[in-house]
N, C-alpha and C positions, 0 to 999 in steps of 0.2 A: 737159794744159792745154787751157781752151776758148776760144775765139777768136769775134769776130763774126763771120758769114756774110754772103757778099757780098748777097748778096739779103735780107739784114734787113730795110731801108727799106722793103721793100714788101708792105705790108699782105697781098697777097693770097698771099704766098710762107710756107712753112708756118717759113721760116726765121727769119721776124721774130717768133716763139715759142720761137726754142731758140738754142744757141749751139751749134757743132762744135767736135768733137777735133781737134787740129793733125794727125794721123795721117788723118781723115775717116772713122773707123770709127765713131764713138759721136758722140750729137746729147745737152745737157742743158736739160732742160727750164726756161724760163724760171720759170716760173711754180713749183713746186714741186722744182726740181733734182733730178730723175728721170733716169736716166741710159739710153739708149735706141741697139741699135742701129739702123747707114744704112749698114752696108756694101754696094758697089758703087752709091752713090746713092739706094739705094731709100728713099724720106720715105714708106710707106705705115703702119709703124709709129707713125711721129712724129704722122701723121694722126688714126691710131686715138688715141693717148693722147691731143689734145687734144679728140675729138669723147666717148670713155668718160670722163674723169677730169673735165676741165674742160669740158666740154658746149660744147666751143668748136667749130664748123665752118666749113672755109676755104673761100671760090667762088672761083673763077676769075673775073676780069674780066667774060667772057661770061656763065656763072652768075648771077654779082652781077645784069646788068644783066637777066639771064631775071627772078629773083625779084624784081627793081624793078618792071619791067613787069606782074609777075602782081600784086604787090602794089598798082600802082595800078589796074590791073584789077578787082580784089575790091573796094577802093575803092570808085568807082564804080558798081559792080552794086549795093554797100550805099548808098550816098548816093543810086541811083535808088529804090530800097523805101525809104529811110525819110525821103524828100525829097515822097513822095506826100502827097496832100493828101487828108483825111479824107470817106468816100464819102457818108456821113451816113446811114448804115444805122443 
């Protein structure tokens, strides 16, 4: 039987992709009902299957807000070059 994980709710938890075994040996995939082990906790498999199968990859909080910032970063570097005004060459 699989059961919600306490940490569903939140997005950046790999458990709001999968449901656990009432035993916590085996995690099933939300998305394709893939049946996968976690015994002793490890979620590195779990990781793997949604970053190979589903191209899905999970940040961390701090991650997230790293690639925020890179991204308005780049941003910017782009809206300074193509925000230039024509040299008239």
């Amino acid at each position: 039987m699989y059961v919600v994980h306490k940490k569903d709710s939140e997005i950046s938890s790999v458990w709001h992709y999968y449901y656990i075994s009432s035993d916590g040996k085996t995690a099933k995939c939300k998305e394709c009902n893939k049946i996968l082990k976690c015994e002793g906790g490890s979620t590195k498999g779990l990781h793997t299957h949604l970053h190979t199968i589903h191209k899905t990859k999970i940040l961390s909080e701090k991650s997230a807000e790293n690639e925020k910032g890179r991204f308005v970063y780049y941003y910017c570097l782009f809206r300074k070059v193509t925000d230039r005004q024509p040299t008239g060459h």
